[in-house]
PDBQT receptor file of N, H, CA, C and O in Angstrom, charges set to zero:
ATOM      1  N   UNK A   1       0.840  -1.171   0.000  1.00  0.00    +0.000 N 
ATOM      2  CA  UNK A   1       0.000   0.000   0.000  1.00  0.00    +0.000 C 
ATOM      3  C   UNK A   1       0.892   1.243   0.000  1.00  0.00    +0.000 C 
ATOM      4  O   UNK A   1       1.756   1.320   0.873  1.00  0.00    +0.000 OA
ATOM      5  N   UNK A   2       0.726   2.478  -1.136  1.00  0.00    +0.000 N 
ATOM      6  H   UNK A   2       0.024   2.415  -1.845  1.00  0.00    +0.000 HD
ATOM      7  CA  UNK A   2       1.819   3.089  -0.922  1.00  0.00    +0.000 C 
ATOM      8  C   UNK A   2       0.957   4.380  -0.128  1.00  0.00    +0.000 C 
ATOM      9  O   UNK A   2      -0.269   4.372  -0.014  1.00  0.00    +0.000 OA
ATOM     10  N   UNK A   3       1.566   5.132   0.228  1.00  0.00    +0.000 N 
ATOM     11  H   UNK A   3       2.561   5.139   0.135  1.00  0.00    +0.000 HD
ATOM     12  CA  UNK A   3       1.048   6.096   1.252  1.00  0.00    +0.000 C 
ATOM     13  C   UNK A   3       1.334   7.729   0.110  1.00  0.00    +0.000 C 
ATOM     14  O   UNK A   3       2.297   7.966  -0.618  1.00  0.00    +0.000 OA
ATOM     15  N   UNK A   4      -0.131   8.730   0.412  1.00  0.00    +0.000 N 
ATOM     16  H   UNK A   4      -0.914   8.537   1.004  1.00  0.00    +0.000 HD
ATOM     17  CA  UNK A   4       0.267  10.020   0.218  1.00  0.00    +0.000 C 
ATOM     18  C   UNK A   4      -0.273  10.988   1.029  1.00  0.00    +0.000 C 
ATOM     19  O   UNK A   4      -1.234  10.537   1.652  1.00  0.00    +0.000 OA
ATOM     20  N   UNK A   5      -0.049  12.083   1.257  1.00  0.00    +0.000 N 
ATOM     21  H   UNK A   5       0.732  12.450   0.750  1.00  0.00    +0.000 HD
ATOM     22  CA  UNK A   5      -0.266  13.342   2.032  1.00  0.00    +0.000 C 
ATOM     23  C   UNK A   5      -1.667  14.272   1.569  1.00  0.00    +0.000 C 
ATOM     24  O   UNK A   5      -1.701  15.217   0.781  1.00  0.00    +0.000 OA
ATOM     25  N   UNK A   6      -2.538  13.796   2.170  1.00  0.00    +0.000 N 
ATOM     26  H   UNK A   6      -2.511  13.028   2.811  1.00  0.00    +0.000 HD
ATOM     27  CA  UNK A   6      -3.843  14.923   2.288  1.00  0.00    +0.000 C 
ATOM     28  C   UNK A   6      -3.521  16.054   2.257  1.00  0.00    +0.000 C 
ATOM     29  O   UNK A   6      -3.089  16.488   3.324  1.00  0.00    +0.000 OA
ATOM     30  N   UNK A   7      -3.585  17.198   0.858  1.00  0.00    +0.000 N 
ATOM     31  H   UNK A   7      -3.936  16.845  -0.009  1.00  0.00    +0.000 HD
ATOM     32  CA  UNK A   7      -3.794  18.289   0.028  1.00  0.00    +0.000 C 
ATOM     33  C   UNK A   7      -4.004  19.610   1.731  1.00  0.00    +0.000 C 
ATOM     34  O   UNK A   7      -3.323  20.499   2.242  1.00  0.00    +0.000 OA
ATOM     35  N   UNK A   8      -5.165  19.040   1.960  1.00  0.00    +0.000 N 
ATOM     36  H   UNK A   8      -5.719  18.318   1.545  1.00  0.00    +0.000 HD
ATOM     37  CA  UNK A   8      -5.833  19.795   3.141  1.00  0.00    +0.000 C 
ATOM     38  C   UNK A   8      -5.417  19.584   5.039  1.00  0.00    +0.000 C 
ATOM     39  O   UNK A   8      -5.305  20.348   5.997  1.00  0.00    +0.000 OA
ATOM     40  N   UNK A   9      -5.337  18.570   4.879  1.00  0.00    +0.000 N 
ATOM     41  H   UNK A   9      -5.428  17.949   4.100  1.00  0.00    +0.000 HD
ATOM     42  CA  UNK A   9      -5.181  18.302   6.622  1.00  0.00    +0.000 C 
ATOM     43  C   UNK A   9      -3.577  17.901   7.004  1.00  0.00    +0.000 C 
ATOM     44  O   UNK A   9      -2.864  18.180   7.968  1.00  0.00    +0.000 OA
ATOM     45  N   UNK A  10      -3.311  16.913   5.466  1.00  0.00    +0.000 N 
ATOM     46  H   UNK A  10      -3.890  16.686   4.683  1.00  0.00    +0.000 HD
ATOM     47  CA  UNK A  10      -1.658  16.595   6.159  1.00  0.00    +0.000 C 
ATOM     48  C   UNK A  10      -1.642  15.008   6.562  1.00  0.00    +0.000 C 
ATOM     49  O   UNK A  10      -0.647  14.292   6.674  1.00  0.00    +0.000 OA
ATOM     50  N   UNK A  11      -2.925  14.679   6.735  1.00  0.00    +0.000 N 
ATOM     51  H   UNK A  11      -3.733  15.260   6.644  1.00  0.00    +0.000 HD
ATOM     52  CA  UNK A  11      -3.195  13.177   6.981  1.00  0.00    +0.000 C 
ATOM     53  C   UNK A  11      -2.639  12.163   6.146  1.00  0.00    +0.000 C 
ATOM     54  O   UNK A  11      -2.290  12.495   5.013  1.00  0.00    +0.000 OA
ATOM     55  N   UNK A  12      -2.482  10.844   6.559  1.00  0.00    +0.000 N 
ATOM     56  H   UNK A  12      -2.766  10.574   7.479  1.00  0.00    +0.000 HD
ATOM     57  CA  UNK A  12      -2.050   9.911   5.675  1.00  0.00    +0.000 C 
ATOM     58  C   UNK A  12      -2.882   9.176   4.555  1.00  0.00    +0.000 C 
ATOM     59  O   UNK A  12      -3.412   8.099   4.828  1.00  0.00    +0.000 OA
ATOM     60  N   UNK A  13      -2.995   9.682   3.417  1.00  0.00    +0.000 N 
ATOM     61  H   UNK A  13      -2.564  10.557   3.196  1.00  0.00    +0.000 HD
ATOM     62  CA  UNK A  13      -3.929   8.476   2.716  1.00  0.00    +0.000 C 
ATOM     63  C   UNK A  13      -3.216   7.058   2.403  1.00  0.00    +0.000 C 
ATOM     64  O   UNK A  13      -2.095   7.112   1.898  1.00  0.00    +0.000 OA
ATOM     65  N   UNK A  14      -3.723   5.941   2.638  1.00  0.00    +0.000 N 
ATOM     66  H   UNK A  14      -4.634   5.898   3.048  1.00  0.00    +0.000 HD
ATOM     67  CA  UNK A  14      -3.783   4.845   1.889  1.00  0.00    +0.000 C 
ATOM     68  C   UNK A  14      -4.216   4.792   0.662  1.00  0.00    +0.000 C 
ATOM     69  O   UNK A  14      -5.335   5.140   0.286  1.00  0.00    +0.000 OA
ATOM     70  N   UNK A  15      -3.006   4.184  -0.257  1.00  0.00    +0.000 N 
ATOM     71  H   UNK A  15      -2.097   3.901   0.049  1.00  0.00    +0.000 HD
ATOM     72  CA  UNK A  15      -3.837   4.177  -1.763  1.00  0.00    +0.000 C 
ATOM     73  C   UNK A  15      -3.685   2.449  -2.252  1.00  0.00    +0.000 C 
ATOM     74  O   UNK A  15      -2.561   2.173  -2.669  1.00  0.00    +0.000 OA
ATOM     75  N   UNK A  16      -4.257   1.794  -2.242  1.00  0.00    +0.000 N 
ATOM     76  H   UNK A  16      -5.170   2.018  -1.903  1.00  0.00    +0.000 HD
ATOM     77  CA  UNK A  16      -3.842   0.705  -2.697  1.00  0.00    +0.000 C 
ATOM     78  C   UNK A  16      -3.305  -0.204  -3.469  1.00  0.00    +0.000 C 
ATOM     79  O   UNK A  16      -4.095  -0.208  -4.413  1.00  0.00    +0.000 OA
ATOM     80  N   UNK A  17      -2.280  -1.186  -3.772  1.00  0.00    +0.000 N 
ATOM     81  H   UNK A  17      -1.638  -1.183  -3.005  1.00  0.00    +0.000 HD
ATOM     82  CA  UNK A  17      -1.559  -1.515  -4.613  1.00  0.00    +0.000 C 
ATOM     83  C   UNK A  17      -1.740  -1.659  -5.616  1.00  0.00    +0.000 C 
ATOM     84  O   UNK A  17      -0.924  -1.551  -6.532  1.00  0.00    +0.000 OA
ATOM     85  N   UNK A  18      -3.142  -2.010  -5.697  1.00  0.00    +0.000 N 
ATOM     86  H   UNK A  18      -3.805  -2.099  -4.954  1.00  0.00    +0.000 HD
ATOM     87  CA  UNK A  18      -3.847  -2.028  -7.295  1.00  0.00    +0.000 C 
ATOM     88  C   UNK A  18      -4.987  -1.113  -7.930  1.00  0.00    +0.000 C 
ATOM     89  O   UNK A  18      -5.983  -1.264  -8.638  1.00  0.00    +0.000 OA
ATOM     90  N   UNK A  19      -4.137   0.159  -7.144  1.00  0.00    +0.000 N 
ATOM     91  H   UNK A  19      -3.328   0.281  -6.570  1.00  0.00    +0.000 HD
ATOM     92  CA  UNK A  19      -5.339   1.609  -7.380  1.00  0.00    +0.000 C 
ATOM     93  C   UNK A  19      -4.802   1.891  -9.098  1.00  0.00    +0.000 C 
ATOM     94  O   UNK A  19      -3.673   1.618  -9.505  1.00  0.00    +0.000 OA
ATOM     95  N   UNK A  20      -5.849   2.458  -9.883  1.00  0.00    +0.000 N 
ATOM     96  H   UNK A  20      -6.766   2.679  -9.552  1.00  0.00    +0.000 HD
ATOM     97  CA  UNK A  20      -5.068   2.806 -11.099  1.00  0.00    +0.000 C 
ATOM     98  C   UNK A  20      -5.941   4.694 -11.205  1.00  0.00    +0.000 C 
ATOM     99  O   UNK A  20      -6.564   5.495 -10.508  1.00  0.00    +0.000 OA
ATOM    100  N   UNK A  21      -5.423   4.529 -12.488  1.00  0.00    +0.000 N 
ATOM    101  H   UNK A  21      -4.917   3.878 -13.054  1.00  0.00    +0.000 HD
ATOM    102  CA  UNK A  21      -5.903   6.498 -13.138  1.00  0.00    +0.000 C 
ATOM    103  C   UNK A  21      -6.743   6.534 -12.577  1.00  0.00    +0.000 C 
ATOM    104  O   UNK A  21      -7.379   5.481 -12.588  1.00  0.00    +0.000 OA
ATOM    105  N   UNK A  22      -7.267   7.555 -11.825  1.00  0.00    +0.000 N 
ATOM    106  H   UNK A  22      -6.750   8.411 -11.816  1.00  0.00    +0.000 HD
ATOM    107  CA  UNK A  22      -8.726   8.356 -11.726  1.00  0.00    +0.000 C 
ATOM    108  C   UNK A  22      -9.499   7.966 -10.721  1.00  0.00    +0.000 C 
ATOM    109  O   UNK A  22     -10.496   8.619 -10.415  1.00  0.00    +0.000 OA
ATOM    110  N   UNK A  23      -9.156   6.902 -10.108  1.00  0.00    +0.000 N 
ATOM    111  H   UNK A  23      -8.346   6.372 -10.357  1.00  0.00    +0.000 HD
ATOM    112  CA  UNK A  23      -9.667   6.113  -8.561  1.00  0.00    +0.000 C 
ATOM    113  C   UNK A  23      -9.731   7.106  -7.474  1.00  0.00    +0.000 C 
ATOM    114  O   UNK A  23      -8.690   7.647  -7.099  1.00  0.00    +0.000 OA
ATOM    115  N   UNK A  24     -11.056   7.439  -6.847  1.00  0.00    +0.000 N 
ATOM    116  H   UNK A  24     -11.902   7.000  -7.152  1.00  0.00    +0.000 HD
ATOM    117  CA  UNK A  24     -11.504   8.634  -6.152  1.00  0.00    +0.000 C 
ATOM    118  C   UNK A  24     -10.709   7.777  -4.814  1.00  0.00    +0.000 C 
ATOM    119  O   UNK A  24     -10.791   6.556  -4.949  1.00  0.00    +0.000 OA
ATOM    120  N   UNK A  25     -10.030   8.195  -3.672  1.00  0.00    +0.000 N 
ATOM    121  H   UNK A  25      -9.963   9.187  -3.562  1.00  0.00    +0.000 HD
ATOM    122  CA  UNK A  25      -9.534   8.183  -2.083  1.00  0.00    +0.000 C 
ATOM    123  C   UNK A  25      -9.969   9.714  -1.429  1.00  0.00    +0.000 C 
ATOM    124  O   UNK A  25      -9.970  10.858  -1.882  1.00  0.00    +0.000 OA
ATOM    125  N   UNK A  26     -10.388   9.008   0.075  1.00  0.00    +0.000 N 
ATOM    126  H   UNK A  26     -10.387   8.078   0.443  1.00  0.00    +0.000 HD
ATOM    127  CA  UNK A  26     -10.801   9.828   0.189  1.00  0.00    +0.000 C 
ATOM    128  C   UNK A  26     -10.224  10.278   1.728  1.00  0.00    +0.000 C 
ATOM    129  O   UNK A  26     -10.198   9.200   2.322  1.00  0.00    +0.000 OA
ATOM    130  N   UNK A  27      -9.794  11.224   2.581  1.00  0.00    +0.000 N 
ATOM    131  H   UNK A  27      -9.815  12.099   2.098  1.00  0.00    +0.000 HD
ATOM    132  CA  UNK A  27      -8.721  11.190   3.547  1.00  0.00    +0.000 C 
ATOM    133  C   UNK A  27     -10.241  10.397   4.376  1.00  0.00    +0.000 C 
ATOM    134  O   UNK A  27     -11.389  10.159   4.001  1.00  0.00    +0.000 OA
ATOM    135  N   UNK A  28      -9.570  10.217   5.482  1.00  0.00    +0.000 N 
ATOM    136  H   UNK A  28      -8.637  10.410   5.786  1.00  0.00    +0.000 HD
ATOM    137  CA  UNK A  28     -10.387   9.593   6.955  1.00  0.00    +0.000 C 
ATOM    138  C   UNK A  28     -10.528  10.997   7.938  1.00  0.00    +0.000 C 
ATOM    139  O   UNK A  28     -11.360  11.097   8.839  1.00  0.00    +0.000 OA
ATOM    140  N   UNK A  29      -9.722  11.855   7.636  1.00  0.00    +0.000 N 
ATOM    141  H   UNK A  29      -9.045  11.773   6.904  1.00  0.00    +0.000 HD
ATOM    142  CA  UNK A  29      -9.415  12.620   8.536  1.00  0.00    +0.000 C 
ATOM    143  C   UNK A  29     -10.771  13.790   8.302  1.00  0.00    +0.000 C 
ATOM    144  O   UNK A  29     -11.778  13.883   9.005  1.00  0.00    +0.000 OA
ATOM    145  N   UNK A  30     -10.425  14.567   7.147  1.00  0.00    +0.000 N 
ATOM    146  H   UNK A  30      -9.607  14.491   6.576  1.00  0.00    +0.000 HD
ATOM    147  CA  UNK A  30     -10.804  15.544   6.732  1.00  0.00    +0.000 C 
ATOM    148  C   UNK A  30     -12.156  15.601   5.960  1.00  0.00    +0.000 C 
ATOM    149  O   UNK A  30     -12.973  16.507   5.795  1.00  0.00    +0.000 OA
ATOM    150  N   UNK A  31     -12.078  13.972   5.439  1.00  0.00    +0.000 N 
ATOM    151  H   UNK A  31     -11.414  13.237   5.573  1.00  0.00    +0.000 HD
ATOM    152  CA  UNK A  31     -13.499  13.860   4.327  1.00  0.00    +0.000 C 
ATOM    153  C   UNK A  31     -13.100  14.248   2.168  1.00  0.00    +0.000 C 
ATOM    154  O   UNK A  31     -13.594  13.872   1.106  1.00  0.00    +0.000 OA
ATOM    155  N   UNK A  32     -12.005  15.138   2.585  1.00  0.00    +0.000 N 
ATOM    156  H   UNK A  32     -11.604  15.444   3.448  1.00  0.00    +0.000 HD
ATOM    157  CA  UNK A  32     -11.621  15.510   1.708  1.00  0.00    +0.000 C 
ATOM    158  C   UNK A  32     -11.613  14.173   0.361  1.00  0.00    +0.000 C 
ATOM    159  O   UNK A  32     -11.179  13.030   0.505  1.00  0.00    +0.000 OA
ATOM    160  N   UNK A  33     -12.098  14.638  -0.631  1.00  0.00    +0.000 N 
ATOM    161  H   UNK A  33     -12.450  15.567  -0.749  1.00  0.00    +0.000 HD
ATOM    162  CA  UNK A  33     -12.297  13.305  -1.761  1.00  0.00    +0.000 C 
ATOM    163  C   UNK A  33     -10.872  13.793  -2.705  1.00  0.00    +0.000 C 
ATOM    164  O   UNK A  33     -10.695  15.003  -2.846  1.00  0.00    +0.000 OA
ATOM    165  N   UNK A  34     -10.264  13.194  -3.089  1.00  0.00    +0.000 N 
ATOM    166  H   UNK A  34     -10.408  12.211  -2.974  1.00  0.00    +0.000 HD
ATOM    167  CA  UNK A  34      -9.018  13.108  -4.416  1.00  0.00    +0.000 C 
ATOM    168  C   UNK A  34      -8.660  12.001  -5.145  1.00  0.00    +0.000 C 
ATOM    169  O   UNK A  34      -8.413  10.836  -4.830  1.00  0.00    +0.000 OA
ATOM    170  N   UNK A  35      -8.690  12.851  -6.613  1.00  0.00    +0.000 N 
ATOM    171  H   UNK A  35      -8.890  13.797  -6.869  1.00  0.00    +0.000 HD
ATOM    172  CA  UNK A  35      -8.992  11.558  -7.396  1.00  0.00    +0.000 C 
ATOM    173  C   UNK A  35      -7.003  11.617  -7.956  1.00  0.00    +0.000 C 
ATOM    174  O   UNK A  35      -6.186  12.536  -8.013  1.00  0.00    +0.000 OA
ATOM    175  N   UNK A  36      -6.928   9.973  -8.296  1.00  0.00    +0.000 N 
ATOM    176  H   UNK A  36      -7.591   9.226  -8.249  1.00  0.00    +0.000 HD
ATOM    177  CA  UNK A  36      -5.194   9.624  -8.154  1.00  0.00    +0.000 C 
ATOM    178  C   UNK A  36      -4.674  10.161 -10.052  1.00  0.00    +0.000 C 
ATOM    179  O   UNK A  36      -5.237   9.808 -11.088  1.00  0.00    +0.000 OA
ATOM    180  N   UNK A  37      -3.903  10.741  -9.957  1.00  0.00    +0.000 N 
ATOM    181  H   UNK A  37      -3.445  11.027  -9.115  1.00  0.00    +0.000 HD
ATOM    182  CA  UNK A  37      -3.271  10.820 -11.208  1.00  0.00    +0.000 C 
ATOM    183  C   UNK A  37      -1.954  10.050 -11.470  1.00  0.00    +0.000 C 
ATOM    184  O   UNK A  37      -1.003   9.859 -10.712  1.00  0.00    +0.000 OA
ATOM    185  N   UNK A  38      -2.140   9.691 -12.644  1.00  0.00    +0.000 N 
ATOM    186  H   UNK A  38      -2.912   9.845 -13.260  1.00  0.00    +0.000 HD
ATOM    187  CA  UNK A  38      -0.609   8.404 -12.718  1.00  0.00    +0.000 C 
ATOM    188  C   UNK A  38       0.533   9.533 -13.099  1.00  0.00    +0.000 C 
ATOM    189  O   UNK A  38       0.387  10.490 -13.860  1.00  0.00    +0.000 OA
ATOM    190  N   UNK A  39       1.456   9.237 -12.517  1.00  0.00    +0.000 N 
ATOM    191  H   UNK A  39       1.574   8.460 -11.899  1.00  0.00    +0.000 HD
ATOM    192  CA  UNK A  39       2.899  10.185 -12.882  1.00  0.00    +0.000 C 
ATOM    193  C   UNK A  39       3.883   9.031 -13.559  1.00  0.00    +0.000 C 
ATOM    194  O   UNK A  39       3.378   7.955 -13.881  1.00  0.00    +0.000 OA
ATOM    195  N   UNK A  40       5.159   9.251 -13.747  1.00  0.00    +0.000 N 
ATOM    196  H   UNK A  40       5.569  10.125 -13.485  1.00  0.00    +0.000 HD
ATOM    197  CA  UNK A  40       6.164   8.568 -14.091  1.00  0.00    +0.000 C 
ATOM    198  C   UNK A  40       6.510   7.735 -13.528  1.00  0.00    +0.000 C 
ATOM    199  O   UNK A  40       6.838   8.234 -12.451  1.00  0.00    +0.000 OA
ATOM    200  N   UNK A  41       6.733   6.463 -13.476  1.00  0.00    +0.000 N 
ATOM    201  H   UNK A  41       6.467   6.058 -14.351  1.00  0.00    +0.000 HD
ATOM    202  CA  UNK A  41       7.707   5.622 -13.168  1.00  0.00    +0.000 C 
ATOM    203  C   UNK A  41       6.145   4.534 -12.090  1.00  0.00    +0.000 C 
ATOM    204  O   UNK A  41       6.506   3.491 -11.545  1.00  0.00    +0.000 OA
ATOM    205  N   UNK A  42       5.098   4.832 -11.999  1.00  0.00    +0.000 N 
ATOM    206  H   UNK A  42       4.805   5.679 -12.442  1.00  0.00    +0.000 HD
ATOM    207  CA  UNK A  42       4.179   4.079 -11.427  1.00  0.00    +0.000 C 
ATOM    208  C   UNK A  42       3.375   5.000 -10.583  1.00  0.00    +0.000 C 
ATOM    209  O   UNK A  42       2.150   4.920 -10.497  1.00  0.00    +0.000 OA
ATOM    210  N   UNK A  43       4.177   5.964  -9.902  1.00  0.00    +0.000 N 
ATOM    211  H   UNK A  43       5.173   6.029  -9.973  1.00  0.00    +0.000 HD
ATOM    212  CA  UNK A  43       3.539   6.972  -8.771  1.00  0.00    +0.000 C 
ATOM    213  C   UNK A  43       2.381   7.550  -9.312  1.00  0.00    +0.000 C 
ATOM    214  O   UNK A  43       2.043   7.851 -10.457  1.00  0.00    +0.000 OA
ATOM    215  N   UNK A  44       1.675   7.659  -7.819  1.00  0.00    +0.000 N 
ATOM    216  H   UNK A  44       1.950   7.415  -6.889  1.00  0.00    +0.000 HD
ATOM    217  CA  UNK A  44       0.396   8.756  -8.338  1.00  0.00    +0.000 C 
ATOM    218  C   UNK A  44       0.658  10.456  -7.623  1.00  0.00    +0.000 C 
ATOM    219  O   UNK A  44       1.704  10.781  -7.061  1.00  0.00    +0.000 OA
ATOM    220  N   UNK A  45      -0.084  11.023  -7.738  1.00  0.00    +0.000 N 
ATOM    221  H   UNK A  45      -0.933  10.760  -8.195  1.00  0.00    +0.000 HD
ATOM    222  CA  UNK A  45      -0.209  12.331  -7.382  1.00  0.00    +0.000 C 
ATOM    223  C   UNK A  45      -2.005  13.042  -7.235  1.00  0.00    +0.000 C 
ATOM    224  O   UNK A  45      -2.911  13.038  -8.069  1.00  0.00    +0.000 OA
ATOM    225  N   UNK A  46      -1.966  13.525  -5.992  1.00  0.00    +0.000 N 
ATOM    226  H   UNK A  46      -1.230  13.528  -5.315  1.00  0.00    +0.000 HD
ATOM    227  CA  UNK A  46      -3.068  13.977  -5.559  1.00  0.00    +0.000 C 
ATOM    228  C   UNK A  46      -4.036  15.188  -6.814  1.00  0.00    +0.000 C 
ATOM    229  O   UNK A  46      -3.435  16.117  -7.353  1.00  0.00    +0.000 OA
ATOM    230  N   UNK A  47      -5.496  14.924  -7.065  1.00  0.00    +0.000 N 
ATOM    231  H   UNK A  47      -5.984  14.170  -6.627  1.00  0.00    +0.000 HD
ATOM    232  CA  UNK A  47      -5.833  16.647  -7.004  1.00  0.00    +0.000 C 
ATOM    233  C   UNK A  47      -7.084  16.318  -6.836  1.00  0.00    +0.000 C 
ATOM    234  O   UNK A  47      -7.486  15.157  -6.758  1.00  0.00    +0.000 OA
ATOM    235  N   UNK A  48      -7.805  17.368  -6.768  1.00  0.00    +0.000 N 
ATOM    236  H   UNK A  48      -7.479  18.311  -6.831  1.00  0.00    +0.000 HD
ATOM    237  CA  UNK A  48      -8.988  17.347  -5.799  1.00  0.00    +0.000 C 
ATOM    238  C   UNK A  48     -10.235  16.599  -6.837  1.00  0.00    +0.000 C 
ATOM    239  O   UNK A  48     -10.224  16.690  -8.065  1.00  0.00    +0.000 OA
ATOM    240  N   UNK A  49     -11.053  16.020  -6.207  1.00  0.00    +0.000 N 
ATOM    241  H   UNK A  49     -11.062  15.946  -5.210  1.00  0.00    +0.000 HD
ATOM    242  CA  UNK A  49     -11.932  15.353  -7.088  1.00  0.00    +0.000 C 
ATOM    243  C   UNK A  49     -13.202  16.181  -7.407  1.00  0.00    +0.000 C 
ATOM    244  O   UNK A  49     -13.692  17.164  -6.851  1.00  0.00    +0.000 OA
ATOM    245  N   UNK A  50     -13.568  15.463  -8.479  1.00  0.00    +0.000 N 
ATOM    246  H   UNK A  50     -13.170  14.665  -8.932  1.00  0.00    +0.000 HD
ATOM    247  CA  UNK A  50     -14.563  16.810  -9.208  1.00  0.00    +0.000 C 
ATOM    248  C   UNK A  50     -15.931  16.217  -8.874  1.00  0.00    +0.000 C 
ATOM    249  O   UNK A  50     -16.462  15.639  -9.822  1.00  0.00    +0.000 OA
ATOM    250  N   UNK A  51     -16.672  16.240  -7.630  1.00  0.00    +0.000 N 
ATOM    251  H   UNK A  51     -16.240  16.710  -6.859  1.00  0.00    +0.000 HD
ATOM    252  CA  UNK A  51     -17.738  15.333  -7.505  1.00  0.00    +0.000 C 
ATOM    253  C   UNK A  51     -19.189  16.160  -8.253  1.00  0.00    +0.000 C 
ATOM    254  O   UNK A  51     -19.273  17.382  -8.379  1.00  0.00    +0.000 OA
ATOM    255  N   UNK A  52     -20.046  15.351  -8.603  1.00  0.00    +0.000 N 
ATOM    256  H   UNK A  52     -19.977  14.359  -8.501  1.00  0.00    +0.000 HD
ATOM    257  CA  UNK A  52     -21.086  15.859  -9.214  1.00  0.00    +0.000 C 
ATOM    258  C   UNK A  52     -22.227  15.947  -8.350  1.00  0.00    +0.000 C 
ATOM    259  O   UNK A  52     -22.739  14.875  -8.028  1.00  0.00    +0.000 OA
ATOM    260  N   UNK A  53     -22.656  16.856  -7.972  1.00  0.00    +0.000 N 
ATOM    261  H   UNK A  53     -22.240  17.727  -8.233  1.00  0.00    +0.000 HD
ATOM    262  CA  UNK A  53     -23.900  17.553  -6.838  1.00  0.00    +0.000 C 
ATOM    263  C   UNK A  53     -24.906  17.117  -7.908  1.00  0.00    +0.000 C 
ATOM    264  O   UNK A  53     -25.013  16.923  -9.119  1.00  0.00    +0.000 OA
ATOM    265  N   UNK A  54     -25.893  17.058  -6.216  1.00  0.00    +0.000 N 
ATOM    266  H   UNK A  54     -25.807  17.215  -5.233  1.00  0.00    +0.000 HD
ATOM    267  CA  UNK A  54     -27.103  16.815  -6.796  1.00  0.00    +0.000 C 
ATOM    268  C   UNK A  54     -27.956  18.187  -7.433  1.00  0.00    +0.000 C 
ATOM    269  O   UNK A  54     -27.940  19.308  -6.923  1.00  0.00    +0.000 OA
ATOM    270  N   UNK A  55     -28.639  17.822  -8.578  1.00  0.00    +0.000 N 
ATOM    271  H   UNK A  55     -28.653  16.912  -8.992  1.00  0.00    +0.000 HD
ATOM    272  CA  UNK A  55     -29.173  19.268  -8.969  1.00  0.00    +0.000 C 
ATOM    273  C   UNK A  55     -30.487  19.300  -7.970  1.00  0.00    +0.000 C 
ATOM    274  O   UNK A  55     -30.555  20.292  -7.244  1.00  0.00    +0.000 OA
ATOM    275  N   UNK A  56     -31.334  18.508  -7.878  1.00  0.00    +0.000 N 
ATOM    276  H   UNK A  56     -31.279  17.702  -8.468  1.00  0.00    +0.000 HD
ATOM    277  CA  UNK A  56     -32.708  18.294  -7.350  1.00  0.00    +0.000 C 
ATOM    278  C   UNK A  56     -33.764  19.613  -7.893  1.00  0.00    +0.000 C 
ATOM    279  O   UNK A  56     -34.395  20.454  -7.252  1.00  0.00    +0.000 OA
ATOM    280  N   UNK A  57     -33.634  19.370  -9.296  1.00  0.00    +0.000 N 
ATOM    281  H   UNK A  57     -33.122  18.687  -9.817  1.00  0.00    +0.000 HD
ATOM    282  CA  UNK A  57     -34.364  20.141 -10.127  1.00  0.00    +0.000 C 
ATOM    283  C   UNK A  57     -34.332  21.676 -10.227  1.00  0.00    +0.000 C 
ATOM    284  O   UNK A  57     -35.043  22.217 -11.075  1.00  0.00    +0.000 OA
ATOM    285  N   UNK A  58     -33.581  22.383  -9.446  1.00  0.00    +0.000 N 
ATOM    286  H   UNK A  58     -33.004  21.944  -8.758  1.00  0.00    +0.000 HD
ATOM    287  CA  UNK A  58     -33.813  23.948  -9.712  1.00  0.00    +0.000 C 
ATOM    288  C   UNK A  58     -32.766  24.505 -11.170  1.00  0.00    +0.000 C 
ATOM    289  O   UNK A  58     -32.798  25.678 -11.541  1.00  0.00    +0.000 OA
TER     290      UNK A  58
């Protein structure tokens, strides 16, 4: 499990060994949602996830 640093709080995320592109984590701490971007060599890198609100018709 490789480990990264919550954007917002500093907390530890768990990302799992067989997380790939675009897999939403979400901290424990903060609530904060981030979706994983693949970098070079296997690593990912944090940015904030783009969640879709509910419209509830207005």
């Amino acid at each position: 499990m490789k480990k990264l640093n919550c954007l917002e709080c500093d907390a530890e995320l768990a990302v799992p060994s067989d997380a790939i592109q675009g897999e939403v984590v979400t901290c424990r701490d903060c609530s904060t949602a981030y979706e994983l971007v693949s970098e070079d060599g296997g690593l990912f890198s944090l940015k904030p996830a783009e969640l879709e609100e509910e419209d509830w018709g207005e």
